[in-house]
PyMOL Python script that loads the backbone (N, CA, C, O; Angstrom):
from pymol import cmd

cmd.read_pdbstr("""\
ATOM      1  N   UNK A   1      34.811 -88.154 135.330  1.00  0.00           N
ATOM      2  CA  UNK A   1      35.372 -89.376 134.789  1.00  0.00           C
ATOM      3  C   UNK A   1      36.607 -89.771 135.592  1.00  0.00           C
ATOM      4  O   UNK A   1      37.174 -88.871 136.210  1.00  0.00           O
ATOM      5  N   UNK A   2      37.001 -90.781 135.644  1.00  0.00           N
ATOM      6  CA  UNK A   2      38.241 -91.536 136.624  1.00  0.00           C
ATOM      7  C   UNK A   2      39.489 -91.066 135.602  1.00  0.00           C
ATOM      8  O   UNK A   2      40.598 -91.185 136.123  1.00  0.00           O
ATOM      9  N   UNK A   3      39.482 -90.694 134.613  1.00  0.00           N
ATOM     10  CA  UNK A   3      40.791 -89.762 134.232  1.00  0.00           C
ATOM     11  C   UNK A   3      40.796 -88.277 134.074  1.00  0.00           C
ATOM     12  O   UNK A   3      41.437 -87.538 133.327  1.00  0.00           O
ATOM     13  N   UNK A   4      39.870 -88.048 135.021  1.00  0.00           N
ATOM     14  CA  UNK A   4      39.816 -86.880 135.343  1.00  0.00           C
ATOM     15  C   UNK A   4      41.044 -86.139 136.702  1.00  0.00           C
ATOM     16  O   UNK A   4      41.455 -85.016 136.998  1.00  0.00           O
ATOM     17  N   UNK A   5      41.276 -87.818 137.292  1.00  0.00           N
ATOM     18  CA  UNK A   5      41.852 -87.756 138.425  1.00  0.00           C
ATOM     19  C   UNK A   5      42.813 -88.549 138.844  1.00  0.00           C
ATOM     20  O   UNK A   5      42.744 -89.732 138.513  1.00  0.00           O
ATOM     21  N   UNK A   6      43.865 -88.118 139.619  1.00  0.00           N
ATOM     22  CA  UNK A   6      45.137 -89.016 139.868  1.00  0.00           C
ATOM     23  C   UNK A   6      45.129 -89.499 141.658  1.00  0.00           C
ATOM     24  O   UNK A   6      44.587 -88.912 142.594  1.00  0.00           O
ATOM     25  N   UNK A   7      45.809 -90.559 141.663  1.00  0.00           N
ATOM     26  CA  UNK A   7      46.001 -91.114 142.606  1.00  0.00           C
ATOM     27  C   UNK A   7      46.949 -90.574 143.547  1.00  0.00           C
ATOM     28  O   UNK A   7      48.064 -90.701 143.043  1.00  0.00           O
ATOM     29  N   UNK A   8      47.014 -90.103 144.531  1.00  0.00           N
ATOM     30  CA  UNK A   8      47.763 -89.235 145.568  1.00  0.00           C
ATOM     31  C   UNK A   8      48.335 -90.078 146.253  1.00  0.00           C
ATOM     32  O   UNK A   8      47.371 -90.582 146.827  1.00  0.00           O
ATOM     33  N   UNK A   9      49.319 -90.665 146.658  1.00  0.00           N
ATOM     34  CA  UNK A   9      49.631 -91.124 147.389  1.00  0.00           C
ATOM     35  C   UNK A   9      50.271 -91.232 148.353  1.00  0.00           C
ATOM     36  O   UNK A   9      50.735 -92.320 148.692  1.00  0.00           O
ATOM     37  N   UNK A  10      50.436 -90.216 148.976  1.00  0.00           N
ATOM     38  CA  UNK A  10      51.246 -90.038 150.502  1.00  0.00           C
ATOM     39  C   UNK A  10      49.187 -89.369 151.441  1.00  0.00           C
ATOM     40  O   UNK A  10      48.988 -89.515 152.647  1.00  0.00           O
ATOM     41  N   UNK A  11      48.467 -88.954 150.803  1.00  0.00           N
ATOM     42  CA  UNK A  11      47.040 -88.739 150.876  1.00  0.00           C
ATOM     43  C   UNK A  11      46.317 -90.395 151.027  1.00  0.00           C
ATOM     44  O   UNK A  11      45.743 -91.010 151.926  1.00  0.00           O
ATOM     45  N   UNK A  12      46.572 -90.574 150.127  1.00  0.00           N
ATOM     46  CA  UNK A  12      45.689 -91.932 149.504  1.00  0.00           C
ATOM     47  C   UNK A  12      44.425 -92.001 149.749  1.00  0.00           C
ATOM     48  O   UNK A  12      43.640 -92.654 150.437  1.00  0.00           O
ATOM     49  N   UNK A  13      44.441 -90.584 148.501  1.00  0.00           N
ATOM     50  CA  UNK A  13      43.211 -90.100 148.114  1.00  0.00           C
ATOM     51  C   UNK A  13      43.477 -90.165 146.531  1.00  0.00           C
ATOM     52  O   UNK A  13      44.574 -90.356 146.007  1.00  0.00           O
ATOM     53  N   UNK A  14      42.150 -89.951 145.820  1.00  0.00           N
ATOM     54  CA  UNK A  14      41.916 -89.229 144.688  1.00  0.00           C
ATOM     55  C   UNK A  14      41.842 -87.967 144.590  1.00  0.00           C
ATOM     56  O   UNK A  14      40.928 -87.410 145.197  1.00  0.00           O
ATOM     57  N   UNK A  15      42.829 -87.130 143.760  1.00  0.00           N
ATOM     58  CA  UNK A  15      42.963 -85.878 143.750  1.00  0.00           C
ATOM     59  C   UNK A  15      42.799 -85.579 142.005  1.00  0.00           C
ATOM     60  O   UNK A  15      42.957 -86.437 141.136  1.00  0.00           O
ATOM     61  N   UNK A  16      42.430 -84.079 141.770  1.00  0.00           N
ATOM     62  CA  UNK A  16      42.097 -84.045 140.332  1.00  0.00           C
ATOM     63  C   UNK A  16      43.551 -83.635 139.660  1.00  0.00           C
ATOM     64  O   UNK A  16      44.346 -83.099 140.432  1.00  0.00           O
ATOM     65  N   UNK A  17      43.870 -83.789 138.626  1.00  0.00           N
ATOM     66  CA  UNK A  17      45.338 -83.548 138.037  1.00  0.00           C
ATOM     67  C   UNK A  17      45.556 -82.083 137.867  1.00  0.00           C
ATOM     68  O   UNK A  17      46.642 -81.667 137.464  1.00  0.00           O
ATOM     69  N   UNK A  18      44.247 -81.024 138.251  1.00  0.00           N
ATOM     70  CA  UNK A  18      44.650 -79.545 137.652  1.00  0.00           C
ATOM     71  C   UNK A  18      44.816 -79.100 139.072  1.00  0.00           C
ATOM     72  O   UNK A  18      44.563 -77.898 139.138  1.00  0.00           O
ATOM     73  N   UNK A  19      45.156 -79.624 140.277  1.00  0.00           N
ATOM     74  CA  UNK A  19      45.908 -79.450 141.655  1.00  0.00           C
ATOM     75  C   UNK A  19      47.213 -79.627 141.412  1.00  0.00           C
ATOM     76  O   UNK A  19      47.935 -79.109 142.264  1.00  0.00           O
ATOM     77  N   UNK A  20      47.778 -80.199 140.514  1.00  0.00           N
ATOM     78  CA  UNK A  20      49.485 -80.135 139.877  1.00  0.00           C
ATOM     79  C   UNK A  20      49.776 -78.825 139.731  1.00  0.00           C
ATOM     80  O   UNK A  20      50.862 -78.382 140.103  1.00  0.00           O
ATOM     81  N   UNK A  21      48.536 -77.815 138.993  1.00  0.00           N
ATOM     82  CA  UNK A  21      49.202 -76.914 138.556  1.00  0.00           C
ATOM     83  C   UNK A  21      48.077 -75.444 138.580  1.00  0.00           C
ATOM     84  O   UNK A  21      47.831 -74.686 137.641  1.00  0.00           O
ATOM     85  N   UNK A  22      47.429 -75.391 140.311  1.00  0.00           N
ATOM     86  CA  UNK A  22      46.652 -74.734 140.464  1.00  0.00           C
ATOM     87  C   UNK A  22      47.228 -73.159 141.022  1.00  0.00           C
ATOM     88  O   UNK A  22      46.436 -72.282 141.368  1.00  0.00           O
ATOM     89  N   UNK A  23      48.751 -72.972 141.043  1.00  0.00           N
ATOM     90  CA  UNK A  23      49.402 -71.547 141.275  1.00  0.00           C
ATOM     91  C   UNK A  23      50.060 -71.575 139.961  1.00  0.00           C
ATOM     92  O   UNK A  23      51.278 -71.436 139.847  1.00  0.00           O
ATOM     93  N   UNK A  24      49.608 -71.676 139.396  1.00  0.00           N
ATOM     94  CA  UNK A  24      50.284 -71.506 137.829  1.00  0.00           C
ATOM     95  C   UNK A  24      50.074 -69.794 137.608  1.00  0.00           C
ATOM     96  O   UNK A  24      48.958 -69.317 137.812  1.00  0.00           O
ATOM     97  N   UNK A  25      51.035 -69.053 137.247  1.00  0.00           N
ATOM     98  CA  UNK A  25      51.362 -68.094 136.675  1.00  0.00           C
ATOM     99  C   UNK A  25      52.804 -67.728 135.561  1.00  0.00           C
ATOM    100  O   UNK A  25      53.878 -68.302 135.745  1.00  0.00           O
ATOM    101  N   UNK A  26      52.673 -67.046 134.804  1.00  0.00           N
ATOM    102  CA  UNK A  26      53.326 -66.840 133.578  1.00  0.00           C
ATOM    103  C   UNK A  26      54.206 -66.057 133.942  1.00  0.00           C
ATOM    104  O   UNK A  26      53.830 -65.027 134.503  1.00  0.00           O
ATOM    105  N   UNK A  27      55.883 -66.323 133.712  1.00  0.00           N
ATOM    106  CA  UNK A  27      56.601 -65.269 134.461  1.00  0.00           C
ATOM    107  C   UNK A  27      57.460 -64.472 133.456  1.00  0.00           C
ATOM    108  O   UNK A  27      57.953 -63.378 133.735  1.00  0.00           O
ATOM    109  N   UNK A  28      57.611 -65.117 132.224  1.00  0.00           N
ATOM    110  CA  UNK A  28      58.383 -65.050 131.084  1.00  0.00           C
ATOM    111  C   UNK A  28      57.241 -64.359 129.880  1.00  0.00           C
ATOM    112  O   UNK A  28      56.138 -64.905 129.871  1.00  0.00           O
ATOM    113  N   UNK A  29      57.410 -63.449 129.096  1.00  0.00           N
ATOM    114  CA  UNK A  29      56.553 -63.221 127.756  1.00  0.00           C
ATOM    115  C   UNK A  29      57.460 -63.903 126.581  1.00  0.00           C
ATOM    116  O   UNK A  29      57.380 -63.367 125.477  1.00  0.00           O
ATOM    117  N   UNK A  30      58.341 -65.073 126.724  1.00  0.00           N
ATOM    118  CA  UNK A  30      59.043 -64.988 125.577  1.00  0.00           C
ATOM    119  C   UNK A  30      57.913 -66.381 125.015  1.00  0.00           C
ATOM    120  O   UNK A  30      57.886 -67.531 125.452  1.00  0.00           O
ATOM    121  N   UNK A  31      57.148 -65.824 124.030  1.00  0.00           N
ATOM    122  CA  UNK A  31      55.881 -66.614 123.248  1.00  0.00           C
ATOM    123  C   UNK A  31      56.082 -68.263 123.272  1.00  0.00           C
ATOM    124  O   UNK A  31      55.287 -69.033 123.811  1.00  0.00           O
ATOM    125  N   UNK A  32      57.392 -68.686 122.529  1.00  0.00           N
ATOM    126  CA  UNK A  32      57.570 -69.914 122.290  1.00  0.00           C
ATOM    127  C   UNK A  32      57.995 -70.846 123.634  1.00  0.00           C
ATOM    128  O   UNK A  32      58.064 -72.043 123.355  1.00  0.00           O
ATOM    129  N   UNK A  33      58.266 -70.543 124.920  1.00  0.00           N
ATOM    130  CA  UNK A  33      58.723 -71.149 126.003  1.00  0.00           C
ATOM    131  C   UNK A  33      57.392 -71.032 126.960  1.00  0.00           C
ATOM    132  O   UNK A  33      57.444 -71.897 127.834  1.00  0.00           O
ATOM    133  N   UNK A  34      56.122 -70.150 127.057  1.00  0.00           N
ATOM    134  CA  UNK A  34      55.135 -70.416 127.608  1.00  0.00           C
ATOM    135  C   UNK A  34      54.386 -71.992 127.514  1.00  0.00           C
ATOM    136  O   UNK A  34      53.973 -72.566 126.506  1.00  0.00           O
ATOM    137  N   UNK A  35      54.378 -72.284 128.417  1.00  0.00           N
ATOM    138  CA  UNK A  35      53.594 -73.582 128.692  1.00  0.00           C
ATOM    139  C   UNK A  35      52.581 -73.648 129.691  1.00  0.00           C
ATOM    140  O   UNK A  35      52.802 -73.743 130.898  1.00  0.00           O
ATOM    141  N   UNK A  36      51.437 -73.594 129.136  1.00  0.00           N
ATOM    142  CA  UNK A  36      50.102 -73.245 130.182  1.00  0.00           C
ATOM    143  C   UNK A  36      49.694 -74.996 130.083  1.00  0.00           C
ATOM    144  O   UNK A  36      49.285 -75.643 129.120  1.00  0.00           O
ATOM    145  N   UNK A  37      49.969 -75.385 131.378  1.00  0.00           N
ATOM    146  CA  UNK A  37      50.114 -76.766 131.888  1.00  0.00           C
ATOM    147  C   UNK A  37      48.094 -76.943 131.884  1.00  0.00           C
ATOM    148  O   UNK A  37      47.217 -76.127 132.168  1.00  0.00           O
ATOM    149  N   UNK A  38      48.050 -77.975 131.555  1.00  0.00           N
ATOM    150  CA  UNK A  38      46.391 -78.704 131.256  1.00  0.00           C
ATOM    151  C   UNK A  38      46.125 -79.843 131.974  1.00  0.00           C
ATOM    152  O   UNK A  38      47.011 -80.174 132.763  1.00  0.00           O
ATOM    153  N   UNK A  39      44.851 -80.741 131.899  1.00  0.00           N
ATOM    154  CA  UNK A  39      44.944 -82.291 132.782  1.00  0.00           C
ATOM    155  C   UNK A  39      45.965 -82.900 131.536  1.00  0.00           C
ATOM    156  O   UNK A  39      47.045 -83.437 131.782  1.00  0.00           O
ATOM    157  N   UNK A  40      45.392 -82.702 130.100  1.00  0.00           N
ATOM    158  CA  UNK A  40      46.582 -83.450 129.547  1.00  0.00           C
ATOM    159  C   UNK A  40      47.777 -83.371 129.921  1.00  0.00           C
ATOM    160  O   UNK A  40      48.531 -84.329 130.087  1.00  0.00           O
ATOM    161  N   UNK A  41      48.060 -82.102 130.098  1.00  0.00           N
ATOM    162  CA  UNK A  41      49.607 -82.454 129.672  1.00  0.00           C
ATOM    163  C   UNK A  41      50.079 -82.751 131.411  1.00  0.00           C
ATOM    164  O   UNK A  41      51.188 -83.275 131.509  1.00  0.00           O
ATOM    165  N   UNK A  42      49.572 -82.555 132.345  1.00  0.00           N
ATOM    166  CA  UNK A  42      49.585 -83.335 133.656  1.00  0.00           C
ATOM    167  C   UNK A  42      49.514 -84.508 133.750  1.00  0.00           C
ATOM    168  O   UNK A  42      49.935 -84.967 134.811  1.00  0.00           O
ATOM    169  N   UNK A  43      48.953 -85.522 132.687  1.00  0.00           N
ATOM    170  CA  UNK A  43      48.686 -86.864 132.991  1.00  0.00           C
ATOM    171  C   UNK A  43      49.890 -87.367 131.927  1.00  0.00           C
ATOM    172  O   UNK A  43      50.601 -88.351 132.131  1.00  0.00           O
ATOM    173  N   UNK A  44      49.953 -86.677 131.002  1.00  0.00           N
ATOM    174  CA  UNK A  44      51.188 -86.946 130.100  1.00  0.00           C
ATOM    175  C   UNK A  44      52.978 -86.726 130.619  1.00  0.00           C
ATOM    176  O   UNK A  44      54.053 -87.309 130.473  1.00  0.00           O
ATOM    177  N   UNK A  45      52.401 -85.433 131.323  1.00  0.00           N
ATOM    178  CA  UNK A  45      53.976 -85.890 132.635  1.00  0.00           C
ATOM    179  C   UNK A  45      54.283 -86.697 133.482  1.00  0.00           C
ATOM    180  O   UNK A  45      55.456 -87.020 133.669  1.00  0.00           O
ATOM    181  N   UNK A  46      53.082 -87.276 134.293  1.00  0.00           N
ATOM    182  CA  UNK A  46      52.931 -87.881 135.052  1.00  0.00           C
ATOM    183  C   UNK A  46      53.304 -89.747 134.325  1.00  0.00           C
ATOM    184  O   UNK A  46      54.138 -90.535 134.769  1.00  0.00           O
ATOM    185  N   UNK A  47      52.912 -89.835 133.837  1.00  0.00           N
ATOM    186  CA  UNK A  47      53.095 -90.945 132.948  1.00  0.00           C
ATOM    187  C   UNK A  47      54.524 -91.419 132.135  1.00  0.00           C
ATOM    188  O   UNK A  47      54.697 -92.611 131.881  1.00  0.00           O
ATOM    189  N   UNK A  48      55.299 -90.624 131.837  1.00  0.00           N
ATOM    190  CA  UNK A  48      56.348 -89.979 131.315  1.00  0.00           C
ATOM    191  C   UNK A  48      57.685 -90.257 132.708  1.00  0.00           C
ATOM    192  O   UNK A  48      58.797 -90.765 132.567  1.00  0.00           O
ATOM    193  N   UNK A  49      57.280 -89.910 133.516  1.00  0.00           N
ATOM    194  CA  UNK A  49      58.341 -89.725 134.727  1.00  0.00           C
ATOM    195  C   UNK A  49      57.478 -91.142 135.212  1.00  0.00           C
ATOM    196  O   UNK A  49      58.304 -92.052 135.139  1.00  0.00           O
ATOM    197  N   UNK A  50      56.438 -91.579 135.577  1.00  0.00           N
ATOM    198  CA  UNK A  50      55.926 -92.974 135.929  1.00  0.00           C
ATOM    199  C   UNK A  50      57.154 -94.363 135.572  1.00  0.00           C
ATOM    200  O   UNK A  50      57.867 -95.102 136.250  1.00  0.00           O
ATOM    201  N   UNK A  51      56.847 -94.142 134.038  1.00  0.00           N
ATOM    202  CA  UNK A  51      58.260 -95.037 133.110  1.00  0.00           C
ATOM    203  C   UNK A  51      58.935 -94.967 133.105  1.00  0.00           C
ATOM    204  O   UNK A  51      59.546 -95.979 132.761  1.00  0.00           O
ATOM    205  N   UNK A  52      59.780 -93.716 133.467  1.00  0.00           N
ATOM    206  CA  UNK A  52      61.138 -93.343 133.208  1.00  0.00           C
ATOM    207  C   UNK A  52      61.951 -93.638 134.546  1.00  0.00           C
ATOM    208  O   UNK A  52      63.170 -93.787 134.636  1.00  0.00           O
ATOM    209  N   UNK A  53      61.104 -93.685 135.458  1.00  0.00           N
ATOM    210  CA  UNK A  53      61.752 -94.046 136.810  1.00  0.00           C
ATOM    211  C   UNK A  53      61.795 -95.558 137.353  1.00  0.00           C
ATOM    212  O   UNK A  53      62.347 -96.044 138.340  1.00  0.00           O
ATOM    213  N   UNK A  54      60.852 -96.224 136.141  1.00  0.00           N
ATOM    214  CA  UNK A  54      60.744 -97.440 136.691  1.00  0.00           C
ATOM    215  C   UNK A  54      61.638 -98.259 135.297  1.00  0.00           C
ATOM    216  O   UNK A  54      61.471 -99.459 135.077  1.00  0.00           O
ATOM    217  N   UNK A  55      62.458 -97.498 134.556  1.00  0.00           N
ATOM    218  CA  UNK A  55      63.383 -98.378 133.729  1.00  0.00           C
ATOM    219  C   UNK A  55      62.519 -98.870 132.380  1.00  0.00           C
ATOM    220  O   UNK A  55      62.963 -99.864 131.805  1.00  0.00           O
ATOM    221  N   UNK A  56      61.384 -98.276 131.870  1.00  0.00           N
ATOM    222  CA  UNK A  56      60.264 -98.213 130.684  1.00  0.00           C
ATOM    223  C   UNK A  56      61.209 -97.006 129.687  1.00  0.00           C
ATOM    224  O   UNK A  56      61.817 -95.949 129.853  1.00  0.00           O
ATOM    225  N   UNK A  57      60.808 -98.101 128.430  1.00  0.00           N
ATOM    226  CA  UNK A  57      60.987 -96.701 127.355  1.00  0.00           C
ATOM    227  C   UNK A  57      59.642 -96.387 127.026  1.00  0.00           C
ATOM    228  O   UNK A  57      58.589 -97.007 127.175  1.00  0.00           O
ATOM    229  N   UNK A  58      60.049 -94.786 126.331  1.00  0.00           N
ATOM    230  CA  UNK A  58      58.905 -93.735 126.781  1.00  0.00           C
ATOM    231  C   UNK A  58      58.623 -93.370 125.107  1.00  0.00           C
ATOM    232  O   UNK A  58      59.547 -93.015 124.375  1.00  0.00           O
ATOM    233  N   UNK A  59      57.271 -93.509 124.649  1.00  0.00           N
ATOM    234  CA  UNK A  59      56.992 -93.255 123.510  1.00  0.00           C
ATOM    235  C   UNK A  59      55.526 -92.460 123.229  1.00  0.00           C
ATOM    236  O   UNK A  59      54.523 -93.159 123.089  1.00  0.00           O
ATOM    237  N   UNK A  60      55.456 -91.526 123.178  1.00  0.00           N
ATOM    238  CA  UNK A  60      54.504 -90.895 122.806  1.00  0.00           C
ATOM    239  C   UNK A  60      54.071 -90.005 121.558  1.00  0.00           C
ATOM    240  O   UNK A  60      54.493 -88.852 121.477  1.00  0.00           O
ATOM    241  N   UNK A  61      53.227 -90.539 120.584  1.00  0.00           N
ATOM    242  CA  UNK A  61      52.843 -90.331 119.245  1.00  0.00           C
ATOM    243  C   UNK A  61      51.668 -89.307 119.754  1.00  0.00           C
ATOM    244  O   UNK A  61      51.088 -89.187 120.833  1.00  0.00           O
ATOM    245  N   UNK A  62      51.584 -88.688 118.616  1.00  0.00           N
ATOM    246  CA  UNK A  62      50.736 -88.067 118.219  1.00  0.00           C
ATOM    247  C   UNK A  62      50.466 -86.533 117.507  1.00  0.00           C
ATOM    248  O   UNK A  62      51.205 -85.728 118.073  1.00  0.00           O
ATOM    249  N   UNK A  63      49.720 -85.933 116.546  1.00  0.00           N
ATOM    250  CA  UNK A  63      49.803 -85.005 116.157  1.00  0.00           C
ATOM    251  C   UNK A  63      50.448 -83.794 116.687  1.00  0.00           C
ATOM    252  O   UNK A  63      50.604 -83.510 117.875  1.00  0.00           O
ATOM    253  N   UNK A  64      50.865 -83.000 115.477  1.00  0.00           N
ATOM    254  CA  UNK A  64      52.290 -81.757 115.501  1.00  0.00           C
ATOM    255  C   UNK A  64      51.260 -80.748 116.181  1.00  0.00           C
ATOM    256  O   UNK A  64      50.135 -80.446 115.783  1.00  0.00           O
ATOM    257  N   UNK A  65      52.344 -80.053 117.975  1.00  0.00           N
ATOM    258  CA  UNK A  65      51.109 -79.041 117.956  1.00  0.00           C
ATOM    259  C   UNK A  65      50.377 -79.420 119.212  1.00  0.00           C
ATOM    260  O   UNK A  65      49.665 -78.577 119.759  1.00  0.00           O
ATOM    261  N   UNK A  66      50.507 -80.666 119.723  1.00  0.00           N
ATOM    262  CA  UNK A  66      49.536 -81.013 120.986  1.00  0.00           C
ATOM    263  C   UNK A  66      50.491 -81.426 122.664  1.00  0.00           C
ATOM    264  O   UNK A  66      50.113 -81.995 123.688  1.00  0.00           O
ATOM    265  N   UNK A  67      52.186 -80.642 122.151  1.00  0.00           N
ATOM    266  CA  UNK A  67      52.433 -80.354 123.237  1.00  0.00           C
ATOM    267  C   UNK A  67      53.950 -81.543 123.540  1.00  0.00           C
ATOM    268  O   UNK A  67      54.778 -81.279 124.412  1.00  0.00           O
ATOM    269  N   UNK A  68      54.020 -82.380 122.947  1.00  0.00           N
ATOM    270  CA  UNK A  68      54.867 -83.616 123.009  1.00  0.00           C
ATOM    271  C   UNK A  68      55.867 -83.624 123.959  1.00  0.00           C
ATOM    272  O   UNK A  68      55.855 -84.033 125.120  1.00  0.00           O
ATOM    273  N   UNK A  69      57.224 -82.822 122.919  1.00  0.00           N
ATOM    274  CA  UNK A  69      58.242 -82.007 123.386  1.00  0.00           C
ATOM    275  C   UNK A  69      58.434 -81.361 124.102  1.00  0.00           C
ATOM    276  O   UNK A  69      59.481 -81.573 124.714  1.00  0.00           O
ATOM    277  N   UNK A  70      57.666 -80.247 124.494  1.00  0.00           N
ATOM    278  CA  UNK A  70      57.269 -79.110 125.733  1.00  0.00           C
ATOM    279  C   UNK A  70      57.432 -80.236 127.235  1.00  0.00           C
ATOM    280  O   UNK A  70      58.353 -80.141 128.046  1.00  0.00           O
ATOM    281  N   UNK A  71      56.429 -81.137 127.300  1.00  0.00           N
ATOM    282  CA  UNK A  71      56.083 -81.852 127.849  1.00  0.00           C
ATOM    283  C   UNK A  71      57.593 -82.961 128.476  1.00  0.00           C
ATOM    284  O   UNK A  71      57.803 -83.172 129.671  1.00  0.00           O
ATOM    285  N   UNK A  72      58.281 -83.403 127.560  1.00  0.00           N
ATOM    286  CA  UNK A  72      59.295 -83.866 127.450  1.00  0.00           C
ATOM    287  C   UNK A  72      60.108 -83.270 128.646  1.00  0.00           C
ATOM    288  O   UNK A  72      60.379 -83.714 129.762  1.00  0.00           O
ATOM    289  N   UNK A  73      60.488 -81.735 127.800  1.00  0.00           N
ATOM    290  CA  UNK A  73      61.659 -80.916 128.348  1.00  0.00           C
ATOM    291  C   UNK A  73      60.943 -80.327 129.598  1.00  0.00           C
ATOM    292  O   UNK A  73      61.716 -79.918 130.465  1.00  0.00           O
ATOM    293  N   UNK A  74      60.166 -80.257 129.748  1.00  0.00           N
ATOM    294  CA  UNK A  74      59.771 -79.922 130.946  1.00  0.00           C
ATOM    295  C   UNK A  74      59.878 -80.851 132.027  1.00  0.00           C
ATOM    296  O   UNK A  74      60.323 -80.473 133.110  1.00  0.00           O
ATOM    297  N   UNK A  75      59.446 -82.246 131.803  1.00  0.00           N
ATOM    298  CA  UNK A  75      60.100 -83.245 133.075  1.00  0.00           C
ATOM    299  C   UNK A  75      61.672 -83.675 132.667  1.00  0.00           C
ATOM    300  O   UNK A  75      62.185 -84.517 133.403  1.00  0.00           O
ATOM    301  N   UNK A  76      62.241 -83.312 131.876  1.00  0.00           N
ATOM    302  CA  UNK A  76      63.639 -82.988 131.776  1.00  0.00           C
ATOM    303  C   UNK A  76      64.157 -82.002 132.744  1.00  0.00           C
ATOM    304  O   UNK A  76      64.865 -82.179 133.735  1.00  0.00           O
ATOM    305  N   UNK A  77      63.649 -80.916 132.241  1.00  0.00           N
ATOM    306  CA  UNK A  77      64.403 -79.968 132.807  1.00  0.00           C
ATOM    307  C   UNK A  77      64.287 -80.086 134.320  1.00  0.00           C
ATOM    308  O   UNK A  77      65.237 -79.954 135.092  1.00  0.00           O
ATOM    309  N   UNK A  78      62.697 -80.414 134.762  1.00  0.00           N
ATOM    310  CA  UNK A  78      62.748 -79.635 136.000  1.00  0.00           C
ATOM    311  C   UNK A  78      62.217 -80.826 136.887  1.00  0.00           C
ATOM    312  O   UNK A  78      62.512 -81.018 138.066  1.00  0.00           O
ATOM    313  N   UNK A  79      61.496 -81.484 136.212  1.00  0.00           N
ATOM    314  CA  UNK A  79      61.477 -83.418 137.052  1.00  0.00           C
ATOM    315  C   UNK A  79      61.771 -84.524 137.756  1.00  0.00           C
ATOM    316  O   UNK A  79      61.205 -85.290 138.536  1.00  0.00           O
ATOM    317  N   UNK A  80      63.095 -84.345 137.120  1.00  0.00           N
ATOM    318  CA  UNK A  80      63.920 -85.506 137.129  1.00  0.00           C
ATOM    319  C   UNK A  80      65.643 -85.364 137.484  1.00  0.00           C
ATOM    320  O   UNK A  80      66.530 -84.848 136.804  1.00  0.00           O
ATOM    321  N   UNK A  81      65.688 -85.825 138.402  1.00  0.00           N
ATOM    322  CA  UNK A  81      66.980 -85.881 138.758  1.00  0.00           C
ATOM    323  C   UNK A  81      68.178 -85.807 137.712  1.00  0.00           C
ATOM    324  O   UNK A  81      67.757 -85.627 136.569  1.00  0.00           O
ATOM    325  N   UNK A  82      69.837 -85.918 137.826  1.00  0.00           N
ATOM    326  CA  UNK A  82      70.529 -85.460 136.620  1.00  0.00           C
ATOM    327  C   UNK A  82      70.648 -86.922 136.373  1.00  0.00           C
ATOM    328  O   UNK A  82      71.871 -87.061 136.415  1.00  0.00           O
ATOM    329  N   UNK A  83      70.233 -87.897 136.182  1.00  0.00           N
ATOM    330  CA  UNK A  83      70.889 -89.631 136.475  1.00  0.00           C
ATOM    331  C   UNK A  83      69.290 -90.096 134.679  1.00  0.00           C
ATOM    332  O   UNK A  83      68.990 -91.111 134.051  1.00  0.00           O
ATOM    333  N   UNK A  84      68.905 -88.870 134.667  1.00  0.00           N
ATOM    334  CA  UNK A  84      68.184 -88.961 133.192  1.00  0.00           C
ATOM    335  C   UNK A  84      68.759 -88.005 132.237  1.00  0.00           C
ATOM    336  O   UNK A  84      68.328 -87.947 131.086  1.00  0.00           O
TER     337      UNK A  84
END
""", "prot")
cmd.dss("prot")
cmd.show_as("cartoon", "prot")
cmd.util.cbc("prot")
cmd.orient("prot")
């Protein structure tokens, strides 16, 4: 499916979104700070820092549990320049 996959662009190719996070390993056991990165939550970062760089407010609903926050602080923390 075409959201299966993101637009590359220094490539300008189609690349699949689980190449974001294909050396993924777990370095921490502390339970609640593990974040095993998905296409969701790749397209939900991606989207997230998309708006946020282009001066968009950023709103994302949806059920307790599917990652929101994680998602958040993660292109917080490690994303985005200190000017967010």
């Amino acid at each position: 499916m075409i959201y299966d996959y993101q637009f590359d662009f220094t490539s300008r190719s189609f690349i699949s979104w689980r190449e974001n996070f294909k050396d993924f390993a777990i370095d921490k056991l502390v339970y609640n700070e593990i974040m095993v990165p998905t296409n969701d939550s790749a397209r939900n970062i991606f989207l997230m820092k998309l708006l946020l760089t282009n001066d968009h407010h950023v709103c994302f609903p949806g059920p307790t549990g599917t990652g929101k926050s994680l998602n958040s602080y993660s292109l917080l923390g490690t994303g985005l320049n200190d000017t967010y």
